[in-house]
N, C-alpha and C positions, 0 to 999 in steps of 0.2 A: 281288833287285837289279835284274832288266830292269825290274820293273814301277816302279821310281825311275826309271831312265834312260827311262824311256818317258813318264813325268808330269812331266820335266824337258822333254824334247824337246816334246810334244806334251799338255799336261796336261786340255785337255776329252773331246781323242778318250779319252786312256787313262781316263778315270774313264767314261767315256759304256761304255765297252769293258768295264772293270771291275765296273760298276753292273749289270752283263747278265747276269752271274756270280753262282751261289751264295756265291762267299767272303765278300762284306762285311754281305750279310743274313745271313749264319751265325756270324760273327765278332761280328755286333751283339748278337742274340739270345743265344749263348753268354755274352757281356760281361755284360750285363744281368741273366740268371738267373743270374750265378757272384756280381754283387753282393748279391743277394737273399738268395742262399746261406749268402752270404758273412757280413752282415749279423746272419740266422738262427741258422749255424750256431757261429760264432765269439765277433762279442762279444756276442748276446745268450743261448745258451746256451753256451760255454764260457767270456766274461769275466762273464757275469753283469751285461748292461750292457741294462735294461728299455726294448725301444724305445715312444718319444714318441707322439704324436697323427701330426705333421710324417712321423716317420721310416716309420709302418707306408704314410702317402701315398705317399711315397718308393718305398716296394717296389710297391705299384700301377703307379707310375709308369713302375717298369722293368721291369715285367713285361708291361705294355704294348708297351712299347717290342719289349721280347722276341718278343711276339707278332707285330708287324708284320714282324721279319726271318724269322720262322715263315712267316707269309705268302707274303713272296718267293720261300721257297727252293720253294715251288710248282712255279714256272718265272718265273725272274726278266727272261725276254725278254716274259711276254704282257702287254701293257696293263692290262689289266685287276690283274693279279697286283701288279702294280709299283704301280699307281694306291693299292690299299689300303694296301699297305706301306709308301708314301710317309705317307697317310692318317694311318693307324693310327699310325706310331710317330712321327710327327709331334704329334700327340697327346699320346701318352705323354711326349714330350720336351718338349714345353711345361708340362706338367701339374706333370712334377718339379723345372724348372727354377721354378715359382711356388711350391712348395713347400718348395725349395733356401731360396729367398731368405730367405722368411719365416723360415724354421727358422735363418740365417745371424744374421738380423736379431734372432730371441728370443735366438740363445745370444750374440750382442755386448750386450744388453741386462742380461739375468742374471748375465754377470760383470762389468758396467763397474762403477767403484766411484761411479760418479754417481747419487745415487739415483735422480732424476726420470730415467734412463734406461728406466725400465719402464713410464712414461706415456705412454698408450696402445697398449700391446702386449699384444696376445692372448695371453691363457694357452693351453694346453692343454687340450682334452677328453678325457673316459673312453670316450666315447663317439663315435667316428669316424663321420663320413659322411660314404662313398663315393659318386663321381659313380654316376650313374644308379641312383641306391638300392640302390648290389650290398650284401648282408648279408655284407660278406668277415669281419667277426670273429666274426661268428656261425657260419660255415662254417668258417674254421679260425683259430679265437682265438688257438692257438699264435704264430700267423704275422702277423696283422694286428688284434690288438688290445690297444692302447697301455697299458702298464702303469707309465708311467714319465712323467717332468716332460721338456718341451721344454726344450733348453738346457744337461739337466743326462745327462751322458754319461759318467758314472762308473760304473766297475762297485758291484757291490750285490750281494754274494753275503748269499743267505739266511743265518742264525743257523743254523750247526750242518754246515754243507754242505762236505765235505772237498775240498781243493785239493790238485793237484800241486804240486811243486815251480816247474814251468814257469809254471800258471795262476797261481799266488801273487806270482811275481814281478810277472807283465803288470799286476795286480790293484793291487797296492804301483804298478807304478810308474804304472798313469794318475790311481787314486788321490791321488797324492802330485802331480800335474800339471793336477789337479782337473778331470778329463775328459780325452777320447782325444783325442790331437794325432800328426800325423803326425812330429814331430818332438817328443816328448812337453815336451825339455830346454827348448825356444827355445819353447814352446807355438806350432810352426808349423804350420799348417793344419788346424784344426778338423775335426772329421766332416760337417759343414755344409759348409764350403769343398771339401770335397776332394770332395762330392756334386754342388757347385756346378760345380765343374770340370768335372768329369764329363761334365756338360750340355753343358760348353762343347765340349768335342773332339767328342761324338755330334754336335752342333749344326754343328760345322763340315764335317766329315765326311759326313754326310746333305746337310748342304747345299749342299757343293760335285758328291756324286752328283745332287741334283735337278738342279740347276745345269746339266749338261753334258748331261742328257736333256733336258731341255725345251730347252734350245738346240739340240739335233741333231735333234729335232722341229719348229722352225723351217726350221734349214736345208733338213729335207727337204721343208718346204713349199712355201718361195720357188725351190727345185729344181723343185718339184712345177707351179708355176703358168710358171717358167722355160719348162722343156718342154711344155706345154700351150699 
């Protein structure tokens, strides 16, 4: 609660103060690799929901991102440390944020009932490529390589493959909602939207931390030449 009263009363110093701190590079990195995880452990191995071409970029993305709050927690006061952090997951945040889009853009495509809606949008490849030539589904296929249609987010359990009672339900009901919705009834927020968002808070968040350092970087300059 101080740290509200304190971004209320004075919000660059307290982010600039904030930004100095292990907490919000650990809290990033954390966020990022629990979506991954998340992603991995849940609807694609327990809902049985085959991730996309889009979606395995997605986990690159945040696992990037991950990485730059890795960085940080180095020592989040030295230049240098912060420099790449900023760097790196600035990267990562754009990367998936271009990826969000696209994958928001295929899955309004494939369900609109217009047909020329899917004139000229990119399908989907089997075959992924990663910036900088990284072979990530050759290294761990599990994890990043695409077994599934962009747009289509329905689980897909194999022929024969026994369900709990719990999994059978989730199954039936995104199933029946023709893909995962955060609101599955109202088909409100897509997997795409809610990735999209995602971007949007890291983006503000990151932002407002650059924000308040490069300005107090300033001030101590014009400080700097003041006294001089």
């Amino acid at each position: 609660m101080q740290f509200f009263s304190n971004l209320k009363a004075d919000p660059v110093n307290t982010l600039y103060e904030w930004q100095n701190t292990r907490w919000p590079w650990a809290i990033m990195a954390v966020a990022m690799a629990g979506l991954v995880l998340i992603a991995h452990g849940v609807f694609q191995n327990w809902l049985h929901m085959a991730p996309c071409e889009q979606c395995v970029y997605i986990r690159y993305g945040n696992l990037v991102m991950a990485l730059g709050g890795c960085i940080a927690l180095i020592d989040p006061k030295k230049i240098w440390t912060k420099l790449a952090a900023y760097i790196v997951s600035g990267y990562g945040l754009i990367y998936t944020f271009i990826c969000s889009w696209k994958l928001m853009g295929i899955h309004d495509a494939v369900h609109s009932e217009d047909p020329s809606a899917m004139f000229g949008v990119q399908g989907c490849s089997a075959e992924p490529s990663f910036p900088f030539g990284l072979p990530l589904a050759e290294w761990a296929p599990d994890w990043f390589k695409p077994t599934g249609d962009c747009g289509y987010d329905s689980p897909m359990p194999a022929e024969g493959v026994e369900l709990s009672s719990l999994q059978q339900y989730f199954v039936d009901l995104y199933q029946s909602s023709d893909g995962w919705y955060l609101v599955p009834q109202y088909k409100f927020m897509d997997m795409a939207e809610c990735c999209f968002l995602a971007c949007v808070v890291c983006a503000v968040i990151l932002g407002a931390m650059l924000f308040s350092w490069l300005l107090s970087i300033k001030k101590r300059s014009i400080l700097w030449k003041t006294l001089a």
